[in-house]
C-alpha positions in Angstrom: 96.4 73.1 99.4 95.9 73.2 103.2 98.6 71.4 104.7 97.4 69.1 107.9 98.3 70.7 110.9 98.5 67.9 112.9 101.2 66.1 111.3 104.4 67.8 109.9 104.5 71.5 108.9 106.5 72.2 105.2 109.8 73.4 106.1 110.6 76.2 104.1 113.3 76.8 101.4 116.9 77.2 102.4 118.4 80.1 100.2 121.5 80.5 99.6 123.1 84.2 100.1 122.8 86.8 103.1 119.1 87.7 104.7 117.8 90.9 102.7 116.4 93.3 105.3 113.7 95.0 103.2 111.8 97.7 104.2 108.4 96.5 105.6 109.8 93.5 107.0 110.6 91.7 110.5 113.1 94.5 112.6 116.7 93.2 112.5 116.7 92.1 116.0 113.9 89.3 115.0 115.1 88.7 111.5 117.1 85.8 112.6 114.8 82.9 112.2 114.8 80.4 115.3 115.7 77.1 114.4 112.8 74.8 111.8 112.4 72.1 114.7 111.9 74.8 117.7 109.3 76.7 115.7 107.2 74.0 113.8 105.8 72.6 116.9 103.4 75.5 118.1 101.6 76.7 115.1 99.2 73.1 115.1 97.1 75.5 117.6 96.3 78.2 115.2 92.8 78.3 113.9 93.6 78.4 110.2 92.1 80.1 107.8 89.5 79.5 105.4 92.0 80.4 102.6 94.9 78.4 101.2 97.9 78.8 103.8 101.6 77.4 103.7 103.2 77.5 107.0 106.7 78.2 105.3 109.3 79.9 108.0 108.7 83.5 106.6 105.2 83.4 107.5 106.0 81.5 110.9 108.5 84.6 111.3 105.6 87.1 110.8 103.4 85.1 112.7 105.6 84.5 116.0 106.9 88.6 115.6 102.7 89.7 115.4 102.6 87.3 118.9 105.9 87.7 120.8 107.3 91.5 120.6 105.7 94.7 122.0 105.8 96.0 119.1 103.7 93.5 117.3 101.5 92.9 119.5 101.1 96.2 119.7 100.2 97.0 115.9 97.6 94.0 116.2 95.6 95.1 118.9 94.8 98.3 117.4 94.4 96.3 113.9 92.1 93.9 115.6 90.1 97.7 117.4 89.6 99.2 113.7 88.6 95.6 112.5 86.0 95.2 115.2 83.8 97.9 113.8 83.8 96.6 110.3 84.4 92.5 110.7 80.5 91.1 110.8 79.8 93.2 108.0 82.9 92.5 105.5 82.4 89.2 106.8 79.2 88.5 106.0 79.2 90.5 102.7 82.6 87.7 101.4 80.2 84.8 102.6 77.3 86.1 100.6 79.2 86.3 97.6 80.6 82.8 98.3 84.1 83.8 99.0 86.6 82.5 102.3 85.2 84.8 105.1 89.3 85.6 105.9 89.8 87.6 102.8 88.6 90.4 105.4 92.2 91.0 106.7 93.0 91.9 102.9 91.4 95.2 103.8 93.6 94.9 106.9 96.4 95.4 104.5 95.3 97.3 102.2 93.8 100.5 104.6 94.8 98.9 108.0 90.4 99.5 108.4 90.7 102.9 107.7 87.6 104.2 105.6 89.0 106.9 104.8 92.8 105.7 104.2 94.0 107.4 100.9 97.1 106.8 99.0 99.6 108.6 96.8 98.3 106.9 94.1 94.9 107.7 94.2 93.4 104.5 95.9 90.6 105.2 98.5 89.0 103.5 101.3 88.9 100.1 103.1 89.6 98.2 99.7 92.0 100.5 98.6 89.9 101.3 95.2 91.4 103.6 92.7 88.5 105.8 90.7 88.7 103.5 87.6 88.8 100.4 89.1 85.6 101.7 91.4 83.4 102.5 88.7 83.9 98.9 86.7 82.6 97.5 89.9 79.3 99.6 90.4 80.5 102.3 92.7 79.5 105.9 92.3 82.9 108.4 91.9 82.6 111.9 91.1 82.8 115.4 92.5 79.8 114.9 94.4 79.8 111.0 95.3 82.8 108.8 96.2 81.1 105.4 97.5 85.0 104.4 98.2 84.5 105.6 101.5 81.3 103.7 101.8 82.2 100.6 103.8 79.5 98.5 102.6 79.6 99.7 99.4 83.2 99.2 98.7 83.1 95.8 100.6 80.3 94.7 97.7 82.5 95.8 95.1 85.9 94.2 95.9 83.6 91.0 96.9 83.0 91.1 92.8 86.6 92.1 92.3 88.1 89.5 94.1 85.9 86.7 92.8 86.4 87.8 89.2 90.5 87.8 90.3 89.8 84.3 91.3 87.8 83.1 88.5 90.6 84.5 86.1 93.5 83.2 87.9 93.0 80.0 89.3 94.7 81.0 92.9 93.4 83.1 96.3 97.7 84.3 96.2 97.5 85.6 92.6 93.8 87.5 93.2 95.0 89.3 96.0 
């Protein structure tokens, strides 16, 4: 569920124990969250998104650390430069398939918009596709052909992926 921005944002979860400072996470001079009253006021601007959110203080964290620091702001703007040449299309292939437009910053994560991002593992392209996983979903990979790299392609194929994740689970958080 969607919680109403215009009226009170859930506060999140007090835990007891000291802050973990995982790898991955907000830098140490931002893990510190500011205080649930200061930060709960600002985020009734935000467009949200077409997909289930929770505005717990974690995500506000993230949120304010994307918008405030250099650093953030930084990593965004050449998130939002990759996204640019891929966005209408992803887009418009998520909609076709009757999925929330937003699960284009999925591929965000997964390759940062990188077509040709590979990892360790194996996993190709904008979706991140490993060879097995590609081929159950229509795509072409062999020594000649790797439609991984295809963006449109690959788009079409997590489109089926991600609605078959959804169908099965139940939840947008468990299918991604």
């Amino acid at each position: 569920r969607r919680p109403d921005l215009d009226g009170e944002l859930p506060l999140a979860i007090e835990r007891p124990g000291p802050a973990l400072n995982l790898s991955g996470l907000l830098p140490a001079s931002a893990a510190r969250p500011a205080p649930a009253a200061a930060s709960a006021a600002w985020p009734r601007d935000l467009n949200p998104p077409d997909l289930p959110c929770s505005y717990e203080q974690r995500t506000l964290d993230y949120i304010k650390f994307y918008r405030d620091s250099v650093r953030g702001r930084a990593m965004t703007e050449i998130w939002a430069r990759r996204a640019g040449r891929y966005a209408a299309m992803i887009q418009a292939e998520l909609v076709r398939a009757g999925l929330p437009s937003d699960l284009l910053w999925l591929s965000l994560v997964e390759s940062g918009h990188n077509v040709s991002s590979r990892s360790r593992a194996g996993a190709v392209g904008l979706w991140q596709f490993i060879p097995e996983t590609a081929r159950l979903f229509g795509l072409t990979v062999d020594r000649w052909v790797d439609e991984r790299l295809d963006p449109l392609r690959s788009t079409q194929a997590a489109a089926a992926y991600l609605g078959e994740l959804w169908r099965r689970f139940g939840s947008w958080e468990l299918a991604m």
